[in-house]
N, C-alpha and C positions, 0 to 999 in steps of 0.2 A: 440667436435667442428669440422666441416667442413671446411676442410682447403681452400675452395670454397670462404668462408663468408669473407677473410682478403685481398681476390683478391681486387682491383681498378675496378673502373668504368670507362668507355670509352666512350667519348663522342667529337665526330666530327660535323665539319659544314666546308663550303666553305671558310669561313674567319676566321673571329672575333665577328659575330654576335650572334654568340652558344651559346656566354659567358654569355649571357641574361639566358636560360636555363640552363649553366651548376652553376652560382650563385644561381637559383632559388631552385637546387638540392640539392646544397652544403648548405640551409637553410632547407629544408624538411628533410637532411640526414646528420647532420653534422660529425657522426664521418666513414665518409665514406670516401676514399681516391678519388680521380678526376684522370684521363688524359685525357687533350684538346690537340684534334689535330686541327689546322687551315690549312684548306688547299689555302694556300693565295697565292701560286703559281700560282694558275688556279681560282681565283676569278674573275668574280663572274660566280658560276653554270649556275645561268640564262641564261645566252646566249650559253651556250653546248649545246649538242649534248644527248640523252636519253644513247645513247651506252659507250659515254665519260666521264660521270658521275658514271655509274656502274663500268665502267674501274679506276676510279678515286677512290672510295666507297671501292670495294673488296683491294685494297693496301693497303686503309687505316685502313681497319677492321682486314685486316690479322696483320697489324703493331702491333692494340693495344691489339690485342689476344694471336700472336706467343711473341712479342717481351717485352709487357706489360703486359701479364696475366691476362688481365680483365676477368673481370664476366658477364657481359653487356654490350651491347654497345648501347648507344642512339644517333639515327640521328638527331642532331641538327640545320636542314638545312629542310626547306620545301620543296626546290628544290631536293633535294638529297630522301628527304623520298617519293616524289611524282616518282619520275624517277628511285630509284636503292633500294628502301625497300623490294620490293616483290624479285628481285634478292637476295639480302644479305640474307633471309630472307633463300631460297631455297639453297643457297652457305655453310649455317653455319647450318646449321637444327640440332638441336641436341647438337649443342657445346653450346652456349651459346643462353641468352634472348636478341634478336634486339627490339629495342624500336624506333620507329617514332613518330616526333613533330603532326602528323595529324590524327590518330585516336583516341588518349587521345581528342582531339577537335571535333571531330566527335561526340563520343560518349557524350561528357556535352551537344552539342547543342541538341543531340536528346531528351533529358532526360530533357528538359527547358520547359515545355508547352508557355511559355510568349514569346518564340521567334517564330517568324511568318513568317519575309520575312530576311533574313540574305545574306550579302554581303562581298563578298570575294576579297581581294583585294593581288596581289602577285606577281610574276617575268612572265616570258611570258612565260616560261618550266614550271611554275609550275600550271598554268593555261590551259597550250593546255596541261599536260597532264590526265585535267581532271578525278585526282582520287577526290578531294573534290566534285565534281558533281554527280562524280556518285557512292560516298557513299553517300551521302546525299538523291538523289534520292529513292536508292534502302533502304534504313531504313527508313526513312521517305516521303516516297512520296507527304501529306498535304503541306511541306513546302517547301516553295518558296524562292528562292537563285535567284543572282544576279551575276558575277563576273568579275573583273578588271585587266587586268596585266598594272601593276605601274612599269614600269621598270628602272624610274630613282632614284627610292626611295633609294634603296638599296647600289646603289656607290655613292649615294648621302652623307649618312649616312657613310659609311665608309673612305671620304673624309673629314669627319668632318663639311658637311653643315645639321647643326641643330638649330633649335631656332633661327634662323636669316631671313634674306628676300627671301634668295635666295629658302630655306627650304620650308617657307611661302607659295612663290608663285607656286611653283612646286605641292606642295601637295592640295593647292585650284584649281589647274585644272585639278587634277586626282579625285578630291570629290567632285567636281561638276557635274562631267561626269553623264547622263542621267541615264546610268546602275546602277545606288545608291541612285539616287532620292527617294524610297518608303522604303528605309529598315528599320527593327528598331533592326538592329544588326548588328556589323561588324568583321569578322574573320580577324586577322592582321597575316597574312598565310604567313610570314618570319619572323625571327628570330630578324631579324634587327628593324624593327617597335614598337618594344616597345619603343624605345628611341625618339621618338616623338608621344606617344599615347596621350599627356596632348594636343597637338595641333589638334591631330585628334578630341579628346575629347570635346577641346574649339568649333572647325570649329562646331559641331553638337549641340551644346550649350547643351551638358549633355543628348542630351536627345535621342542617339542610346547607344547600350551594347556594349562598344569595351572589345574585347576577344582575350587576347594574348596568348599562348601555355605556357609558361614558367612554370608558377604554376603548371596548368592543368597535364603535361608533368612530371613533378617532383611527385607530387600527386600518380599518374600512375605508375612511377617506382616506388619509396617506396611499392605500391600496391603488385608488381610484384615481388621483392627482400624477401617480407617477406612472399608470397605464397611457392618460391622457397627454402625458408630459408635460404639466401643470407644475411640475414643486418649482417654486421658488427659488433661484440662485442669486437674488442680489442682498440688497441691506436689508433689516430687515426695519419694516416701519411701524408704528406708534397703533395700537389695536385703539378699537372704536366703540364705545359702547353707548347704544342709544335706548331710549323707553318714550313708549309715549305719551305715559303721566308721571311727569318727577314728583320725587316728594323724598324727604331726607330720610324716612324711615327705608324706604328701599334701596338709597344708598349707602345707608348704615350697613344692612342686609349683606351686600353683592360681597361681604370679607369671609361672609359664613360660607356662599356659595359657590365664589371663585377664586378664595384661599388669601388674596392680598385685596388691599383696597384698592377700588377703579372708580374713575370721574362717570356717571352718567350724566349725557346730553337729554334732554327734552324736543323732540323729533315729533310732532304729529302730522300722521297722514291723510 
């Protein structure tokens, strides 16, 4: 056995909203061990800086590699894998598999014949820095994209306005916007939007492809773990979950985001 295979997995995002991904994992890979890092100090990504993000990324990958011994580490942040994946990518070369929430999505849309005009909705960094356009482009050039930066969606959600009026109204005047009128598919291009897809779902009365990464993204690593010969075949142990500003409201939060309740640790780097 590969003493390789009984490492943890590592998976970061800007907050709390990872946890959509890192449960979606923790069901495609059950006997695999987790650490979440929330970087909730400097939430949200969104509005940094591309260089302050990488500077934020390389700490926190070094954290769950030197300090956590992971095997993997998956970017759970759309903003993070648009702005600091190809760094982390060329920083870790060799040590371990980097995995980002945005090419696992890449790759199903391209592979879908039935999608035709797809729209992309996400934070304002993770739109201006157009990597989804221009993978998209360059593998498929037939198809037609669209994209939207929703910048209140995200602290929206992480303040706990969901399901409500306030949620309602914000999200009918980001999906009514002109840029989304034609699609018949939607990329929910942050981590955080799965927690209100039934609504995005209803606004279109069922009848666009809303495509959230979670699955997709977990799908993808299991792929990757068992080319590596990385899965796990022992016990399985105790998942980790770290932030690097506690505070009781976020872990009030983590029940909406990763379905049951989890202890967050206070970690700063």
């Amino acid at each position: 056995m590969d003493a390789r295979q009984e490492k943890p997995i590592g998976i970061f995002d800007s907050g709390i909203g990872g946890l959509t991904v890192a449960h979606a994992i923790s069901k495609v890979l059950p006997d695999e061990q987790l650490i979440y890092y929330g970087d909730t100090a400097h939430l949200p990504y969104g509005d940094k800086s591309l260089g302050l993000i990488q500077e934020y990324s390389i700490k926190i990958a070094k954290f769950l590699i030197e300090e956590k011994k992971c095997k993997a580490i998956v970017i759970a942040c759309n903003t993070a894998s648009a702005a600091a994946y190809e760094y982390l990518r060329d920083e870790l070369k060799g040590l371990i598999p980097v995995i980002n929430v945005i090419d696992p999505m890449i790759e199903y849309v391209i592979q879908h014949n039935s999608i035709h005009h797809v729209g992309i909705i996400a934070t304002k960094t993770t739109i201006a820095a157009g990597v989804y356009q221009e993978k998209l482009k360059r593998r498929k050039p037939s198809l037609l994209f669209s994209t939207l930066a929703t910048p209140l969606l995200a602290p929206m959600i992480e303040e706990g306005f969901v399901h409500n009026r306030i949620s309602q109204t914000v999200l009918e005047e980001y999906l009514n916007h002109k840029e989304l009128s034609a699609i018949d598919s939607l990329i929910l291009a942050c981590t955080h939007y799965p927690l209100i897809k039934k609504e995005i779902d209803a606004f279109y009365n069922q009848q666009v492809l809303i495509l959230d990464s979670a699955e997709i993204v977990a799908a993808k690593l299991k792929k990757i773990l068992e080319h590596e010969r990385l899965i796990s075949l022992g016990t399985k142990r105790k998942d980790q979950f770290y932030v690097s500003d506690w505070s009781r409201s976020f872990e009030e939060t983590t029940k909406v985001f990763y379905g049951e309740k989890i202890d967050l640790i206070e970690q700063k780097l």
